[in-house]
C-alpha positions as CSV (number, residue, x, y, z in Angstrom):
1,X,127.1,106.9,85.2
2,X,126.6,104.7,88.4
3,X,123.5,103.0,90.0
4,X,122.7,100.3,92.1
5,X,121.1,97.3,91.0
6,X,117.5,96.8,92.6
7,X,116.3,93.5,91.0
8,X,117.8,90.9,88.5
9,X,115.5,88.1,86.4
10,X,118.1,85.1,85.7
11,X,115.9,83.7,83.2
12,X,115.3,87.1,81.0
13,X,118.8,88.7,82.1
14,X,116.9,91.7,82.8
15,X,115.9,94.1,85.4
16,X,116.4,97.5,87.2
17,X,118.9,99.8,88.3
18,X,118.0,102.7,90.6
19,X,120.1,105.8,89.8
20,X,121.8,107.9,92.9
21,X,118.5,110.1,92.9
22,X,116.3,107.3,93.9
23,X,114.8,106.6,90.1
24,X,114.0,103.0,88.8
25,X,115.5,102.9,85.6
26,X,115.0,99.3,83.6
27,X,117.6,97.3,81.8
28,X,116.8,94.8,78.3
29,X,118.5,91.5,78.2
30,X,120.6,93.4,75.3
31,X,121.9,95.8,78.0
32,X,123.1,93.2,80.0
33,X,124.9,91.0,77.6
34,X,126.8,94.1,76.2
35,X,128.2,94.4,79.8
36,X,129.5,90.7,79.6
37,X,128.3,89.7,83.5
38,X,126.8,86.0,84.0
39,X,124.8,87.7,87.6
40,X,124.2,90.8,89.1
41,X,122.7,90.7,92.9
42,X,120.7,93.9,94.1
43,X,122.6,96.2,95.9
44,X,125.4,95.8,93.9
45,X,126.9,99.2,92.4
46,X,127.1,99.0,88.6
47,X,127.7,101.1,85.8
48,X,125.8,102.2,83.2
49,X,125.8,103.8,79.8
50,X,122.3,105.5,78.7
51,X,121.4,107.1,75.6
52,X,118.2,109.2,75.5
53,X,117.0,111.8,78.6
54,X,113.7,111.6,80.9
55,X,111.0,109.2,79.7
56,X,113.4,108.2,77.0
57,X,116.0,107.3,79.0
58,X,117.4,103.9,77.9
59,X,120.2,101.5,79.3
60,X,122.7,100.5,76.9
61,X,125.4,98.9,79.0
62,X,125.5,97.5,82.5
63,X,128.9,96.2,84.3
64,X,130.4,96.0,87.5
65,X,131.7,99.3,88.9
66,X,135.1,98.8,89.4
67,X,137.7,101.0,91.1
């Protein structure tokens, strides 16, 4: 899945996404480790693997989209 990252906390290595539809989603320092990046800026298009649906909807995985 793709997003766009909206904000990014250096210090914690977490933040949010929004998905295509407009929807903050947020992201655990866990997330972002698995995804091996060192900084993400906002606006930045990322991808993203999820598990759960709705409320439960939880990042597992955020990287650089790459072509």
């Amino acid at each position: 899945m793709q997003a766009t990252a909206y904000t990014y906390d250096p210090e914690s290595r977490s933040g949010q996404v929004l998905l295509d539809d407009g929807t903050p989603v947020p992201f655990d320092t866990a997330a972002f480790d698995a995804g091996g990046l060192r900084l993400l800026r906002p606006g930045q298009r990322v991808r993203i693997e999820t598990e759960g649906r709705s409320e439960g909807l939880r990042i597992t995985l955020v990287t650089l989209q790459t072509f």
